[in-house]
C-alpha positions in Angstrom: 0.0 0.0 0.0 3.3 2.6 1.4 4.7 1.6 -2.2 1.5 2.4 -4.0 1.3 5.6 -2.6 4.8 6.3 -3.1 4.3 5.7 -7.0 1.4 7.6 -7.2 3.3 10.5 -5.8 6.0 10.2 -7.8 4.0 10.0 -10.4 1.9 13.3 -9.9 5.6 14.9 -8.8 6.8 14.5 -12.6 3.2 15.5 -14.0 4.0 19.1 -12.4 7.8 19.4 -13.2 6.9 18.3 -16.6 3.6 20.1 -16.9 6.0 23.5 -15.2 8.6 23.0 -17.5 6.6 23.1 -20.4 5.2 26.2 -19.6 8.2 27.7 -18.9 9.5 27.0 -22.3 6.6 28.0 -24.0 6.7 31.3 -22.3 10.4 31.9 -23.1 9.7 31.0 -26.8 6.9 33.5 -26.8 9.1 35.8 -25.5 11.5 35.4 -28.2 8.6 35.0 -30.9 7.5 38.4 -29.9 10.7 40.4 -29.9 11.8 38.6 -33.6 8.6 40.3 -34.0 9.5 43.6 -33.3 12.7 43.5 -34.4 11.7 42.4 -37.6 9.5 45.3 -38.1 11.7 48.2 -37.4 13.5 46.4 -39.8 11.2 46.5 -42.8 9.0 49.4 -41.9 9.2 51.9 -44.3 11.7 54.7 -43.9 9.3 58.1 -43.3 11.2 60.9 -45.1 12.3 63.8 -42.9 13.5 66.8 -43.3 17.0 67.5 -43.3 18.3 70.5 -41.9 20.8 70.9 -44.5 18.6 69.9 -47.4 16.5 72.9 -49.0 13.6 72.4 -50.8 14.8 72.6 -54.7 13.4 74.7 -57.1 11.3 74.1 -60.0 13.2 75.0 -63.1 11.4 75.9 -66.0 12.3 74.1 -69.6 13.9 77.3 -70.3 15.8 78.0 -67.9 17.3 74.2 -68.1 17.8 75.5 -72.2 19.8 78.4 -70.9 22.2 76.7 -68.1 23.4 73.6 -71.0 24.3 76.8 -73.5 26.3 78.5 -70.7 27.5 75.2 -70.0 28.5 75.0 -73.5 30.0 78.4 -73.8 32.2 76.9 -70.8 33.4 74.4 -71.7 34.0 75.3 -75.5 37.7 76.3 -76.4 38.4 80.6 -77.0 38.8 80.5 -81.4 42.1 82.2 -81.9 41.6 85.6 -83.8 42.8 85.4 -87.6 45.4 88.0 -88.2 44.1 91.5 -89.9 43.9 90.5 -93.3 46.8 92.5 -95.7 47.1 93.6 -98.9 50.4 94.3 -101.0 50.8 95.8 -104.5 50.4 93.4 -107.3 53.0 95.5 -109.2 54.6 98.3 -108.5 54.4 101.3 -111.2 52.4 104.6 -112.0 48.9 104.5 -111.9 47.8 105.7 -115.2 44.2 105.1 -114.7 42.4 105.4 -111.7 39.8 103.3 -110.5 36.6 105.6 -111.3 32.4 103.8 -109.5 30.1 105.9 -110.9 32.4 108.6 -112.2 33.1 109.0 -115.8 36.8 109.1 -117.1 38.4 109.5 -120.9 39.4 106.3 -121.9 42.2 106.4 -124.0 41.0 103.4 -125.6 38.0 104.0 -126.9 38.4 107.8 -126.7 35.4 108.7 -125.1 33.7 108.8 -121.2 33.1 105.9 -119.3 33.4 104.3 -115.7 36.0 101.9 -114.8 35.6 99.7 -112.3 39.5 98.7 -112.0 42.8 100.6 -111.6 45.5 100.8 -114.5 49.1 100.3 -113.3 52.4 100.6 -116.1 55.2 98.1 -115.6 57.4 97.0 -117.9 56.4 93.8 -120.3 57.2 90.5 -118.5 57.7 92.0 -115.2 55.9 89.7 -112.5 52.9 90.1 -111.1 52.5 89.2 -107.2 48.8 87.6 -105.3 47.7 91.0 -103.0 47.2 88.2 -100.2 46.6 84.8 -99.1 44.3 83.4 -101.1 42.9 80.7 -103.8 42.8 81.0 -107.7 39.1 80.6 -108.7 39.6 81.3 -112.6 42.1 81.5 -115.1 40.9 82.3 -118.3 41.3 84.4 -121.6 39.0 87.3 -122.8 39.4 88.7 -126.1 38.7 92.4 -125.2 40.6 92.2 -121.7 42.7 89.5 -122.2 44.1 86.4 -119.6 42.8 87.3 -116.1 42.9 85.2 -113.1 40.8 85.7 -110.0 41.7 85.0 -106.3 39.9 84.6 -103.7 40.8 85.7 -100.4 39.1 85.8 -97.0 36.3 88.1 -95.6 34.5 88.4 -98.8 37.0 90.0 -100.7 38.3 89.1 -104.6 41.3 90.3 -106.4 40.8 90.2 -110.2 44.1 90.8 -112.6 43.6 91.3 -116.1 45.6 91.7 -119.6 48.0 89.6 -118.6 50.8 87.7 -120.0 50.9 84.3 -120.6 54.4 83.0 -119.6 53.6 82.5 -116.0 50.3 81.6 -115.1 49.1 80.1 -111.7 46.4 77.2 -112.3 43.1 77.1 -111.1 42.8 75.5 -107.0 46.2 76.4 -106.4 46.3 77.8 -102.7 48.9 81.3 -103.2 50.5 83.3 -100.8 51.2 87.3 -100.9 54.2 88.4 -103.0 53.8 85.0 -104.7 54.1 85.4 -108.6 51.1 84.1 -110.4 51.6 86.0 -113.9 53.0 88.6 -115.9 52.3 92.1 -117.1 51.3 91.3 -120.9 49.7 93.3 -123.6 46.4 90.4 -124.4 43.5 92.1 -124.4 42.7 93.9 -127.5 41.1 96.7 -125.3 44.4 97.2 -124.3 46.6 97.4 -127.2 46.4 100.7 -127.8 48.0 101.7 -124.0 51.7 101.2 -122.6 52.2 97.4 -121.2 50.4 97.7 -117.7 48.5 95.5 -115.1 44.6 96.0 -115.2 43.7 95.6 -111.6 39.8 95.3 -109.8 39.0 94.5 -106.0 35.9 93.0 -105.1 34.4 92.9 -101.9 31.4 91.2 -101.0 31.0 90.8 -105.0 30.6 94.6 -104.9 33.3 96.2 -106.8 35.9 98.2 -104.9 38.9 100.6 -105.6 41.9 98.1 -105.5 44.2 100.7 -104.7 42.3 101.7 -101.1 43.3 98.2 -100.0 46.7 98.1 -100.0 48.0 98.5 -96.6 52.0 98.3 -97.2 
């Protein structure tokens, strides 16, 4: 009967620390359950945006204005073109000007032996003597003219073309050929048939702009 009893107790004994323990474990798992929980949360919660103290609030820039800051960004960052040197002229020939260049005013011409205008300047050198480019330039015709004989044309820069007529024919610079001032590109002749009648001399016109100039107001040596 003692050792009945004494099971039973036993028995009830381990019922309770079992019953106790798992309680205890359950409670401590909650625990842990419940802060993971928490944890977990802070961890995922959305960040709520707030304002900094050294943040402003930005402006809203019109299309415009964003146009304008990329062309002064541009303008920045674009390299300063290097000025061309003043552009020169030198005398084709050197030699008495015998007929002056005239616009709208009427002159005797020799020639013909009555008034006219003319649009170029008449300059007397001997026959053959060379005659020099009045600048940098490039040859844009080279041809022959009965009444005004050979003539070749440069161009040079800012508009401006240098035209050299009744030439001769022993020297002639070619058509595309890039020429320098003081380079030779003819000689004074006696071709043009207008001419013929007047001492050998270089028929000279300016044009600037394709408006015709006095070639004589150019020269700057």
């Amino acid at each position: 009967m003692k050792k009945r009893n004494f099971i039973l107790i036993l028995l009830t004994l381990c019922g309770i620390i079992t019953a106790f323990t798992v309680v205890v474990t359950n409670t401590i798992s909650t625990r842990n359950m419940r802060d993971l929980a928490i944890n977990s949360s802070m961890l995922i919660a959305p960040e709520i945006d707030k304002p900094r103290a050294s943040e402003e609030p930005s402006e809203t820039k019109t299309p415009q204005d964003q146009i304008q800051e990329k062309v002064v960004a541009n303008e920045a960052a674009a390299p300063t073109p290097t000025p061309l040197p003043e552009l020169k002229f030198i005398p084709p020939v050197r030699g008495e000007i015998i007929t002056p260049y005239s616009n709208e005013v009427l002159v005797f011409s020799k020639v013909f032996g009555d008034y006219r205008i003319h649009m170029g300047a008449d300059i007397i050198a001997d026959n053959n003597t060379p005659v020099f480019a009045m600048a940098d330039g490039i040859v844009i015709n080279n041809y022959f003219d009965y009444e005004e004989g050979i003539i070749i044309e440069i161009e040079h820069r800012d508009g401006y073309v240098s035209i050299y007529k009744n030439l001769g024919n022993a020297v002639m610079a070619p058509v595309g050929k890039m020429v320098k001032a003081g380079e030779t590109i003819s000689s004074i002749g006696d071709t043009g048939v207008f001419e013929s009648n007047m001492p050998y001399h270089l028929h000279l016109e300016m044009k600037k702009d394709n408006e015709y100039i006095d070639p004589i107001s150019v020269i700057n040596e």
